[in-house]
C-alpha positions as CSV (number, residue, x, y, z in Angstrom):
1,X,97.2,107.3,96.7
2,X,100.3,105.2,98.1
3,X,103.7,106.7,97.2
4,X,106.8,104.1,96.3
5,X,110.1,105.2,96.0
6,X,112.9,103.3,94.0
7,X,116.9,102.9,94.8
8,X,119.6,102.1,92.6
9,X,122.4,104.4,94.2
10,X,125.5,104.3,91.4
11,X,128.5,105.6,91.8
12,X,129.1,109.1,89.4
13,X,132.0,108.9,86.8
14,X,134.0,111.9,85.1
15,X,135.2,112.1,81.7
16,X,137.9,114.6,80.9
17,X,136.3,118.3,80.7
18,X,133.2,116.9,81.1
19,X,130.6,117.5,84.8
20,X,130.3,114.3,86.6
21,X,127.6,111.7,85.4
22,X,125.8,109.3,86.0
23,X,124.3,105.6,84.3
24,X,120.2,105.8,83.6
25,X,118.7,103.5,86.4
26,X,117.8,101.0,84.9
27,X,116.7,98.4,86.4
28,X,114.4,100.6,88.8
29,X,113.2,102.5,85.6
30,X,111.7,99.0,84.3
31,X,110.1,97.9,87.9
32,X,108.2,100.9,87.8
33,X,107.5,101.3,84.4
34,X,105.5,97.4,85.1
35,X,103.7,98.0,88.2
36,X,102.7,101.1,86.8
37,X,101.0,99.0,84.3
38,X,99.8,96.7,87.2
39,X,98.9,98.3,90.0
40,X,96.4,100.8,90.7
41,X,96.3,103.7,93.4
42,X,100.2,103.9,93.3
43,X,102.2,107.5,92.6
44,X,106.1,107.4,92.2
45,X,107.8,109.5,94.8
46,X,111.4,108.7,93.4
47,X,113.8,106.9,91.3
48,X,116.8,107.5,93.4
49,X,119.7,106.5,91.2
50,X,122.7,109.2,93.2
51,X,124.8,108.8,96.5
52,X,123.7,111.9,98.4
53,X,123.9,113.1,101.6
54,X,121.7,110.4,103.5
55,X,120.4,112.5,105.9
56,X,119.9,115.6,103.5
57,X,117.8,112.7,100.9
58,X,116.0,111.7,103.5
59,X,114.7,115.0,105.0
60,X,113.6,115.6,101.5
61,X,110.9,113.0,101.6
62,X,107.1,113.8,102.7
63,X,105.7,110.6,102.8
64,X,106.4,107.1,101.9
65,X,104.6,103.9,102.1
66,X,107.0,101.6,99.9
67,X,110.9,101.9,100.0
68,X,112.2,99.3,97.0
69,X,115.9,98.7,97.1
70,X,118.0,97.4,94.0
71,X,120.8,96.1,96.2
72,X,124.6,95.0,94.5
73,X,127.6,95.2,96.0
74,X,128.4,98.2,95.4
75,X,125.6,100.3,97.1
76,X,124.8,97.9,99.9
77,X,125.8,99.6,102.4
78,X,124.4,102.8,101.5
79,X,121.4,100.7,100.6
80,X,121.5,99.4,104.4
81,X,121.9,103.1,105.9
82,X,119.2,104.4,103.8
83,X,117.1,102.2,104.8
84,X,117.5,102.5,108.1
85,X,117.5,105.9,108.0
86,X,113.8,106.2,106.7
87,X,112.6,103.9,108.4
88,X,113.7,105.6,111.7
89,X,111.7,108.7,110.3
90,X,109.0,106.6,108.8
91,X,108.0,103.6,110.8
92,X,105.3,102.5,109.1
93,X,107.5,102.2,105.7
94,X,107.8,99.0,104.3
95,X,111.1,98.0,103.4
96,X,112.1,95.8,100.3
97,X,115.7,94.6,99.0
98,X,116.0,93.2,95.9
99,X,118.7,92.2,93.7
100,X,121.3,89.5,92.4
101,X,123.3,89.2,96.0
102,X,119.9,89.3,98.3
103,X,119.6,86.8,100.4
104,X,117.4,86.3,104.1
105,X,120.2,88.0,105.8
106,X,118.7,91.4,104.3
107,X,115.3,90.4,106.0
108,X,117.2,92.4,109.3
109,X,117.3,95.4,107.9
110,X,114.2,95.6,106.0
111,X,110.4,93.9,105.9
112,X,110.5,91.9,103.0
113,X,113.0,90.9,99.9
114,X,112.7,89.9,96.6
115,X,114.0,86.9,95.0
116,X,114.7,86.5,91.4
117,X,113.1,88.8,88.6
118,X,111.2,91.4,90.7
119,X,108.6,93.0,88.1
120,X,105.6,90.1,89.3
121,X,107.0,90.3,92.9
122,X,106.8,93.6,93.1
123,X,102.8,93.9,92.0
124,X,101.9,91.1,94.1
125,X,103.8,93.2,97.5
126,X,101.8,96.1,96.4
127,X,98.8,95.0,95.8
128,X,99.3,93.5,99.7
129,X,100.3,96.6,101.0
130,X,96.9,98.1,98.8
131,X,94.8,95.7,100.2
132,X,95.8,95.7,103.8
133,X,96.5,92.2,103.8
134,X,99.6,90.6,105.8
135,X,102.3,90.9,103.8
136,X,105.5,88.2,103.0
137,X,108.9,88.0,104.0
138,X,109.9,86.9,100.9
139,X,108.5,87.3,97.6
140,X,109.5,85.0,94.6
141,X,107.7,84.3,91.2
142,X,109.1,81.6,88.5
143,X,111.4,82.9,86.1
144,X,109.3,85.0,83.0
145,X,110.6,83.5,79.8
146,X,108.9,86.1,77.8
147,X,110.0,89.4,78.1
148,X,108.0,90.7,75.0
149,X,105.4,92.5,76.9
150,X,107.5,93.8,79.6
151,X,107.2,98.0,78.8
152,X,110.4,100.3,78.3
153,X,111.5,103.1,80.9
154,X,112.5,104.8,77.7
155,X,109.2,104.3,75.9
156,X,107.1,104.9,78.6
157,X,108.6,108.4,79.6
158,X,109.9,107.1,82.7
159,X,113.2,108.5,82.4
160,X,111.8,112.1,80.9
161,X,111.9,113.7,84.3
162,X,115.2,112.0,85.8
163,X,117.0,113.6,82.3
164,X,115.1,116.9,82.6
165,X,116.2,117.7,86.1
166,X,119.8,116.1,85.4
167,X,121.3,116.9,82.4
């Protein structure tokens, strides 16, 4: 079984009298929730949605075959350190960034990126990785103008853990 973990570091927010929080990841939570659907032999390890400790994150993790990064403005750096960071403890990791400001430049710090909508991309770079075969630098499928059969993070019960263990 291959184990991929997902990124979408946020920043936390306070209300008044209330313990810091969080947004759901979203976009992470639907990427998995599809190639869960479309890919076989492939076990979660996280969805990563919080800016800890680097180091401390990373000491946590056993194994990792697939590191997928949902990069924005706002968490690419950490994204960047992250990355580096388990790939220095995990060589053999392949690195994706993803996300609406990804461009080739990202290619130095990772193996591969992710153009556009990532749901198709994403089963084609696993099914690669499954299948030993070479994989791309850059993965890119047509826009999908029908999102009807896309499945929910909600429905699906990906987020059921994530709000379990963080209240």
């Amino acid at each position: 079984m291959k184990k991929v973990y997902f990124f979408q570091p946020n920043f936390s927010y306070k209300q008044a009298g209330k313990k810091e929080q969080y947004w759901l990841p979203y976009t992470i939570g639907c990427l998995w929730a599809y190639t869960y659907q479309h890919c076989e032999g492939w076990e979660l390890g996280d969805l990563q949605f919080k800016r800890d400790s680097i180091k401390d994150y990373v000491d946590k993790i056993e194994s990792i075959d697939l590191a997928c990064f949902s990069t924005y403005m706002w968490n690419k750096e950490y994204n960047i350190k992250l990355a580096t960071a388990i790939k220095d403890k995990f060589p053999n990791v392949h690195i994706t960034f993803g996300g609406p400001q990804i461009t080739d430049k990202y290619l130095e710090f990772g193996d591969s990126i992710v153009l556009g909508e990532g749901e198709a991309s994403l089963v084609q770079l696993m099914n690669d990785i499954s299948e030993n075969v070479p994989t791309k630098q850059i993965y890119e499928n047509p826009r999908m103008p029908d999102l009807s059969g896309f499945p929910s993070p909600y429905i699906t019960g990906v987020f059921d853990k994530l709000i379990e263990e963080n209240p």
